[in-house]
N, C-alpha and C positions, 0 to 999 in steps of 0.2 A: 237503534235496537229497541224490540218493546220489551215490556214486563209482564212478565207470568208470575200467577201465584200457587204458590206451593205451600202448602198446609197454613202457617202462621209468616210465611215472608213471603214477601218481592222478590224476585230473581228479575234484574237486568239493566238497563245503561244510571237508573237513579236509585239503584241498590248496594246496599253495599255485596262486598263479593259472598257469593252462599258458599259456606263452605259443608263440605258430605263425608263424614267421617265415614269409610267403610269395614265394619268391623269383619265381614267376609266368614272365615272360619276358624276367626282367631278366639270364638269363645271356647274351642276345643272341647265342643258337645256337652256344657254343665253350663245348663241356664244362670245360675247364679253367678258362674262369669259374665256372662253373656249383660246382663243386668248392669253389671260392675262397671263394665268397658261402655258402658250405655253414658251413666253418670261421672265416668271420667271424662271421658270426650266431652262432655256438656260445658264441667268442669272447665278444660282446656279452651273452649271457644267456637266448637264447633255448631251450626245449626241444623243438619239433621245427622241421622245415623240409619247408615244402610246394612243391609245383612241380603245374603242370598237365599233363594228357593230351591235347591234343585234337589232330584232325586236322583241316584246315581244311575239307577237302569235307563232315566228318561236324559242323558246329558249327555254318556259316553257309551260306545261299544267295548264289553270285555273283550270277547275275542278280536274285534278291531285292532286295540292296543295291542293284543298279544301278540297279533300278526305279523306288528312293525319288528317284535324282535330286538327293539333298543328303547329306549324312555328319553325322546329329545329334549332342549332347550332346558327351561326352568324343573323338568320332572325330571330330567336326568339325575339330580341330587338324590329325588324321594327314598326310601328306605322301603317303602312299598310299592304294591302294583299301582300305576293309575286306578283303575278301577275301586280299587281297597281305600286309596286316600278319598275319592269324592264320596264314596260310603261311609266314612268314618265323618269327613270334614260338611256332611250334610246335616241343616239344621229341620230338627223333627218339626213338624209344623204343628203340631199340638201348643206350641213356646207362641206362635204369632199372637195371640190376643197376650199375652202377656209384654211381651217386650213392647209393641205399641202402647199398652200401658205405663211403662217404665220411661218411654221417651217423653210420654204426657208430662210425668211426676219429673223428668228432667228439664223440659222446657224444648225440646228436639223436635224436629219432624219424625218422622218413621217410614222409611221404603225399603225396597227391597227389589232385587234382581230378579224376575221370577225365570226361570227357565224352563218350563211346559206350559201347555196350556190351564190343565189343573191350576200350576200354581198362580196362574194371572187370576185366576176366578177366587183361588183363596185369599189371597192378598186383598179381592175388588174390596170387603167393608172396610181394611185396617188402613189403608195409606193412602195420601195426596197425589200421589204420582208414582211413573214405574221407570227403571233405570234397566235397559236394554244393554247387557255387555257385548264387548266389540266381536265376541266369535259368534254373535247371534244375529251379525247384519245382513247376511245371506239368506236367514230362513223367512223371507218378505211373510208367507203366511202368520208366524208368530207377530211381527211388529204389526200388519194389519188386524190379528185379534186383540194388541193390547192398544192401537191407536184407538179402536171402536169402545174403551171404556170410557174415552170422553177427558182425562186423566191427561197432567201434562207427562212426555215423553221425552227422557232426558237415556241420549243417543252416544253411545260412546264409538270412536270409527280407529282401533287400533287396527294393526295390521290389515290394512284396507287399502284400496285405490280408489281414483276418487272415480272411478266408476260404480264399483259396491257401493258410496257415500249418497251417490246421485240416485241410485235404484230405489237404497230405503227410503230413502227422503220423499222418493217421490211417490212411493208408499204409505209413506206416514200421512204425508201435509195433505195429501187427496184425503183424509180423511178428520187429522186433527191439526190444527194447525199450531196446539200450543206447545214447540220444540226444544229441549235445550241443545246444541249438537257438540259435542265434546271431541274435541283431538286428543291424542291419546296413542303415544306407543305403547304395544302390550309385549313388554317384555318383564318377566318378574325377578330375574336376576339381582336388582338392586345397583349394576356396576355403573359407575361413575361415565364410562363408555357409552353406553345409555343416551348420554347428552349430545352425544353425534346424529342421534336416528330421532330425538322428541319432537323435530318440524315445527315450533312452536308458528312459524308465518305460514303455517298452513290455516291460522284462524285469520287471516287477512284472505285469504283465499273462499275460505266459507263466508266471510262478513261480504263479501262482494258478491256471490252466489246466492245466499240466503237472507238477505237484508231486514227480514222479517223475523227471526229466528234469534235467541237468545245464544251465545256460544261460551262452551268450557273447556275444561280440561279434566281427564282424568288419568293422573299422572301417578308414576311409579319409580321415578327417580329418588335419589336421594337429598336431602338436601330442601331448599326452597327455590332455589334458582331458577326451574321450570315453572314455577306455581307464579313468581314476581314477572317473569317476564310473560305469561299467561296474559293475565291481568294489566298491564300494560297495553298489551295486542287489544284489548278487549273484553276476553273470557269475566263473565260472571258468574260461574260455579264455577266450584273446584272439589274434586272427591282424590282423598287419596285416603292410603289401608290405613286402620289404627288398630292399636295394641297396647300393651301395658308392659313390654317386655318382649323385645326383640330378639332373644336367645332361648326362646321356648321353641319346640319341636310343634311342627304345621307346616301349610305350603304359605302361608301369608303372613309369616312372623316376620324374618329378615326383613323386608323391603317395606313396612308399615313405620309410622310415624308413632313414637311413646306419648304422656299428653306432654310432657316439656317439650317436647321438639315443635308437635301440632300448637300450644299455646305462643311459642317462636314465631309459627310463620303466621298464625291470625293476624299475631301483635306487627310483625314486618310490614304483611298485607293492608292492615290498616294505616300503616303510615304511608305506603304507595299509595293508596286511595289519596287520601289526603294531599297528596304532592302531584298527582297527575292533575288536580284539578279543570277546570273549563274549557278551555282552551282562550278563553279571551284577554288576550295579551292587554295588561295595562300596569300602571304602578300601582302596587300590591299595598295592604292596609300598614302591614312592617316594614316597608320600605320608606312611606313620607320622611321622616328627616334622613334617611340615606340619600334624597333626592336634592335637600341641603348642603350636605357636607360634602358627597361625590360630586356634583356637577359644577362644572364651570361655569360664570359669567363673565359678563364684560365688565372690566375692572379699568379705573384712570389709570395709565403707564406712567403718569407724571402730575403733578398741579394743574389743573387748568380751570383758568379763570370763565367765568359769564360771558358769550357773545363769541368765545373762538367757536370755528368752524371744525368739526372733528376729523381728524387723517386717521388713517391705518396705525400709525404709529403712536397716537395719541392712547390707542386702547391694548387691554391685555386681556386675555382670558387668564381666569383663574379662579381658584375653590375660595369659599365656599359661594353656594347660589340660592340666595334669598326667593321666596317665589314670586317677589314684584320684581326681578331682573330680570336684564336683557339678558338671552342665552347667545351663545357664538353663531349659532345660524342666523341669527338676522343681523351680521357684522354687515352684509352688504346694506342695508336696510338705515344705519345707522353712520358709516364713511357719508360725510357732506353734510349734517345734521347741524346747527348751532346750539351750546349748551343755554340753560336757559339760565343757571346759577353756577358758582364755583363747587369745583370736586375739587377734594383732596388725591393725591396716589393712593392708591389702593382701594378707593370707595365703589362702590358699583355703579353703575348706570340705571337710572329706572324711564321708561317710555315719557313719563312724566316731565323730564329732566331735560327734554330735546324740543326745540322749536319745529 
């Protein structure tokens, strides 16, 4: 896997995991939340913080919505129209040079969702890179005007096949090659049920497909369980919602992380890091004297004098194993051998020791 960089980190196999708080529309339209939720997440552990662009006439159809006559999945709860919520939960973009600001004085990155074209060009001075959501893998035109700002491209593919996956892709990489590509069910229920539809080996699928390509997760489960086993697979970013308060009224409150929960899974994530290590199997720095006291050697079964010839029965395996002893694999190596000096029962054997 390579490494992409993204504003002030690394993203990828000699990274640690980036994690992307997405604040979405949980500052509930008062910049000075917005700011707040900036400096908690920072607080918590996070390394950038994302926020979306969109404007409501440029996202959805009112009459579209109104047409269906029912408000499915996740909007079925709303209290308002579709329409009404992404008008309300839209962030004025007059606030962008400010919160970029705010993530500086946090130590954060700063991106953002953008969903028109507009908002790719407003966003082009403030941020490192641009986070494509999963209902925007279809509009190939969009991902090709934000691939051409040069910008890495960090790809979320929920509710997708992997034929939608293979289209953008092959949209994108023809033009930028720097990718993050994110698994990702987009379901915002929050329900624990969830964990049946996450595919998390769907990023074994993309690390074989995309070899080149940085891979995430942008998850909306509860919990950390999709985010450890992420990261396991692979995945070196991770974006999930954040908030300050999961019982406020929004569409992104419930299913967002608070910073206690988000400082939980940093602090988890880093000790999987830690524990996944190299892969290169050998005896580990805290293991040497376990390698002492578990291991068996060859040990005298009885007295034996200088000059006898050693049988089977002369020897014992047994703890503890000094590391100038013979270990049990080379018993065959040692049957027929003359002692060079007397052993006691129970002394070890050393190469030394044998004619």
């Amino acid at each position: 896997m390579p490494s992409i960089k993204i504003g002030q980190h690394w993203v990828g196999d000699d990274a640690p995991t980036y994690f992307i708080a997405d604040i979405g529309a949980n500052h509930d339209g008062q910049l000075e939340r917005a700011v707040e939720l900036i400096h908690l997440a920072a607080s918590a552990g996070t390394d950038a913080v994302k926020f979306q662009h969109f404007r409501a006439p440029k996202i959805v159809s009112k009459a579209g919505f109104e047409a269906m006559g029912q408000q499915l999945s996740h909007q079925a709860s709303w209290k308002k129209s579709v329409y009404e919520v992404y008008q309300s939960a839209s962030l004025p973009w007059e606030w962008t040079p400010a919160l970029q600001e705010a993530c500086d004085e946090a130590g954060v990155d700063f991106f953002s969702s953008p969903y028109d074209f507009g908002a790719v060009d407003l966003l082009e001075p403030y941020v490192p890179a641009y986070k494509v959501g999963s209902g925007d893998i279809t509009w190939i035109e969009e991902l090709e005007y934000i691939a051409r700002k040069g910008k890495p491209v960090l790809l979320a593919t929920g509710a997708s096949s992997l034929d939608d996956v293979q289209r953008a892709m092959d949209a994108v990489l023809a033009i930028n090659p720097a990718v993050v590509l994110m698994q990702c069910n987009t379901n915002y229920t929050g329900s624990v049920e969830n964990f049946h539809y996450v595919q998390l080996n769907v990023l074994r699928t993309y690390a074989a497909m995309y070899p080149d390509v940085v891979l995430g997760l942008s998850d909306h489960t509860p919990g950390h369980a999709a985010v450890l086993g992420a990261i396991a697979l692979g995945a070196r970013a991770v974006e999930k919602h954040f908030t300050d308060d999961r019982t406020r009224e929004g569409p992104d409150h419930s299913f967002a992380l608070d910073p206690d929960d988000w400082r939980e899974m940093v602090d988890r994530s880093r000790e999987l890091e830690c524990a996944l290590g190299t892969g290169n199997k050998k005896v580990q720095p805290n293991e040497q004297e376990t390698v002492v006291v578990q291991r068996r050697c060859l040990r005298a079964a009885r007295d034996l004098e200088a000059g006898v010839t050693l049988a089977r029965s002369d020897l014992e395996p047994l703890r503890p194993a000094p590391l100038d002893a013979i270990f049990p694999y080379d018993l065959p190596r040692v049957v027929g051998h003359t002692l060079r000096r007397a052993v006691k029962q129970g002394d070890y054997l050393r190469w030394t020791d044998l004619s």
